[in-house]
N, C-alpha and C positions, 0 to 999 in steps of 0.2 A: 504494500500500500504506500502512495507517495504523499508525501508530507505536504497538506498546505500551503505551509508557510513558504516553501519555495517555491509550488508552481504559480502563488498570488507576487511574488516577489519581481521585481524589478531589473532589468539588468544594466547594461551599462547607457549611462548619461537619460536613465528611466525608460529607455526601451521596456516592454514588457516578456518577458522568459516564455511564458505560458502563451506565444502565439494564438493556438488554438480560442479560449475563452475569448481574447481580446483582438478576434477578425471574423469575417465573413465571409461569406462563399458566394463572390460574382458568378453567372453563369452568361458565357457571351456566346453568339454563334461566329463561325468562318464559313471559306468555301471547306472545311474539309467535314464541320460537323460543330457538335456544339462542345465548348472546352468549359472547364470551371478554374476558379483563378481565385485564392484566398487572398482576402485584403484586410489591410490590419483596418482596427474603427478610430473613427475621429478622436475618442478620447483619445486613446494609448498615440495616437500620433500627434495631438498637437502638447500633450501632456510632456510625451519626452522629447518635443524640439522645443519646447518652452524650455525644461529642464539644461537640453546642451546650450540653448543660445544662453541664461542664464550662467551655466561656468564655464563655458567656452568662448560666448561672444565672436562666433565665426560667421562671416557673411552670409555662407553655404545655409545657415541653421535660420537666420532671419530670413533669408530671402523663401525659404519652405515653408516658417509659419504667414508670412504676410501672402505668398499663393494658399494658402489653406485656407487664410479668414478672405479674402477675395473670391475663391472659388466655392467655398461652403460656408456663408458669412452666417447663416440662416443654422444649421447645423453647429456650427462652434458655439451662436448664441442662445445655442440650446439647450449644451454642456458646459456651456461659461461657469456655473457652479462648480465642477468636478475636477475643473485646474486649478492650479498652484496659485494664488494668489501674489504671492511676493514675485513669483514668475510672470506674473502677467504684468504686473507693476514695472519690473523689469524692463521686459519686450518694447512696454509703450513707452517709458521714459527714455529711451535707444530711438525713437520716431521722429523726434526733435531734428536731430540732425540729418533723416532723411527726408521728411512727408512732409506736405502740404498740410495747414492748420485743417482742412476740411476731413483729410483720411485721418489725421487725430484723434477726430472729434468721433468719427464713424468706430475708426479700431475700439475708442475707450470704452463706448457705449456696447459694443459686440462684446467684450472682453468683463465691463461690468467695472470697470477702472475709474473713479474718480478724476 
């Protein structure tokens, strides 16, 4: 029997261990037939690139959460409870020196950030 406590556990920069719990199962079609494609879910992914931008501060890691809340603005602010708060803090005070007062105003509100 495998122990909770690891497969709920975290791995590096908050990736999630336990794949399985924390993905889904796309089903798309091709010409060759229909394929299935696990994807991780919105928490566990913006949860641990908040997490590496947070102690990492690598561009690679902002520029994933800001296409995430762009592309699933509606979605994040759905789960905006279930992330990091000091992370989120984070993220948006880093916006300064890139974004326009108006994607500011939009991230803070999506994010739940004062």
């Amino acid at each position: 029997m495998m122990d909770k406590s690891i497969t709920s556990a975290t791995g590096s920069l908050g990736a999630p261990t336990d794949i399985q719990s924390n993905s889904e199962i796309v089903t798309y079609n091709t010409d060759l037939g229909s394929k299935q494609l696990p994807l991780i879910d919105i928490v566990s992914a913006m949860a641990s690139k908040l997490n590496a931008y947070h102690f990492r501060q690598e561009r690679k890691d902002y520029e994933d959460i800001w296409f995430l809340i762009r592309m699933y603005s509606e979605q994040v602010f759905a789960i905006r409870a279930r992330l990091d708060a000091t992370h989120c803090r984070y993220f948006v005070a880093s916006l300064a020196e890139r974004e326009s007062e108006e994607a500011i105003r939009s991230i803070k509100s999506i994010l739940n950030v004062a």
